[in-house]
C-alpha positions as CSV (number, residue, x, y, z in Angstrom):
1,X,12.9,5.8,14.4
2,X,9.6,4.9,12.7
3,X,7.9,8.2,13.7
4,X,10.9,10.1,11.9
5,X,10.5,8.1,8.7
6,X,6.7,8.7,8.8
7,X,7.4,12.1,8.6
8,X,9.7,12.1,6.1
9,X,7.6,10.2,3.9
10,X,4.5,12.6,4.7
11,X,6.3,15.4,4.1
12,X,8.3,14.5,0.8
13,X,5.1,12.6,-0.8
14,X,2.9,16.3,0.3
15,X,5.9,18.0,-1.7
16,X,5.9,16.0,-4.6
17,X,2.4,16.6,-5.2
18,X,2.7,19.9,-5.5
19,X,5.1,19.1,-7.8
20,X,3.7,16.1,-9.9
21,X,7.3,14.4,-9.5
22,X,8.3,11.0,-7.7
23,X,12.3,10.7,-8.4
24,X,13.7,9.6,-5.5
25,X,10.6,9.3,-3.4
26,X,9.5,5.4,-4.3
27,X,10.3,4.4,-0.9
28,X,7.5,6.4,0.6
29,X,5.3,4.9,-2.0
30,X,6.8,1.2,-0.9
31,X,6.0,2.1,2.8
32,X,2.5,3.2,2.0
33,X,2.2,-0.1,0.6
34,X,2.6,-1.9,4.0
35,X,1.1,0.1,5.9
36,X,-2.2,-0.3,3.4
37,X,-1.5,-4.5,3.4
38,X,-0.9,-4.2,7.5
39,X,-4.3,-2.3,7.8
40,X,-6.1,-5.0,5.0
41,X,-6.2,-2.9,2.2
42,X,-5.0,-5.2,-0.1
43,X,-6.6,-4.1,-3.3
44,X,-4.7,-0.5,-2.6
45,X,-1.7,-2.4,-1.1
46,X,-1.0,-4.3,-4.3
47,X,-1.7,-0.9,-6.7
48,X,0.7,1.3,-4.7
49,X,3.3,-1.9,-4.5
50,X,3.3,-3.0,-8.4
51,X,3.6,1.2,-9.3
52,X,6.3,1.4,-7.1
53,X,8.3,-1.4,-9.2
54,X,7.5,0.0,-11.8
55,X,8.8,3.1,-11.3
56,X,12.1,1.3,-9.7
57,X,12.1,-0.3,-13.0
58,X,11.9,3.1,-15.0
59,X,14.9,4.7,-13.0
60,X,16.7,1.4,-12.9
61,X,17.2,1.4,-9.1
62,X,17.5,-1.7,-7.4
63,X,15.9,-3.0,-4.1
64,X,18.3,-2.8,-1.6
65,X,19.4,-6.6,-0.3
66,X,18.3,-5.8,3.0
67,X,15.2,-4.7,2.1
68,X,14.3,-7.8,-0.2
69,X,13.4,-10.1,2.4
70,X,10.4,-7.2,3.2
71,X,9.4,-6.8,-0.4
72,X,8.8,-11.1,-0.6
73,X,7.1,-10.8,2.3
74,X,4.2,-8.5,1.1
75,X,4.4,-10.2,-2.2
76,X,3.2,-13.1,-0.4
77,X,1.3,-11.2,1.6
78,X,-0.7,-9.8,-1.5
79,X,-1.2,-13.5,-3.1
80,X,-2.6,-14.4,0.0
81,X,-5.1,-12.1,0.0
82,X,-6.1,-11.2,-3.0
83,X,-7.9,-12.7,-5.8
84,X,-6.2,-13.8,-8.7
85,X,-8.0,-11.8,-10.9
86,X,-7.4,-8.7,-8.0
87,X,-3.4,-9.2,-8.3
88,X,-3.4,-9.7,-12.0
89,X,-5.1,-6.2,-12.0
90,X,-3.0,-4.3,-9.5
91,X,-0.3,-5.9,-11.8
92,X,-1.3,-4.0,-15.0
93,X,-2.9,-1.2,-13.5
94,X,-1.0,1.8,-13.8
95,X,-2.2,5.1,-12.0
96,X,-0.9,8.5,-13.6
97,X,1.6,10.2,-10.9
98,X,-0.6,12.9,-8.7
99,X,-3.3,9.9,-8.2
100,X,-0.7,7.6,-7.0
101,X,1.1,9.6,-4.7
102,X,-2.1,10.9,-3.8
103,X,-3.4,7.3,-2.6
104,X,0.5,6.7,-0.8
105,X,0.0,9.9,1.0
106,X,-3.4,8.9,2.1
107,X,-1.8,5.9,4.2
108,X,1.1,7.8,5.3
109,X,-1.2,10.2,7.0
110,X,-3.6,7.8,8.5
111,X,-0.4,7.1,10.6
């Protein structure tokens, strides 16, 4: 249920926080992501999307094959709307951890 999940996500982003720590919570991060793109924040979107992979790449865990139809799909998304200059930017642009999941709990509670 997507309610549930919101939840989740509200409360483990409002945890970690507190905490300054995102292992294990880079799905939260992901589903901030679409929810930014869906409401046409693209510029945010794209920042919370590329940290996300990022991260993913740090911890070395994969994208689940279900989910990577999704993940093309806001990557296109993202190219669509954006400038090149404004993707090659959210690309390389790297915000330390409290800001990020700052900004991914800001569109989790806007749900």
């Amino acid at each position: 249920d997507l309610e549930m999940v919101k939840t989740c996500c509200r409360r483990l982003l409002s945890h970690e926080i507190e905490h300054g720590s995102y292992l294990g919570f880079i799905p939260g991060i992901e589903i901030s992501a679409k929810i930014a793109a869906r409401d046409g924040q693209y510029k945010s979107a794209a920042i919370l999307f590329f940290n996300a992979q990022v991260m993913r790449a740090e911890l070395r865990t994969p994208i689940r094959k279900s989910e990577g139809n999704k993940y093309q799909e806001l990557l296109k998304d993202l190219k669509r709307n954006l400038s090149e200059k404004e993707f090659l930017f959210a690309q390389k642009h790297r915000l330390e951890d409290k800001k990020l999941l700052a900004l991914a709990n800001r569109f989790i509670k806007s749900q």
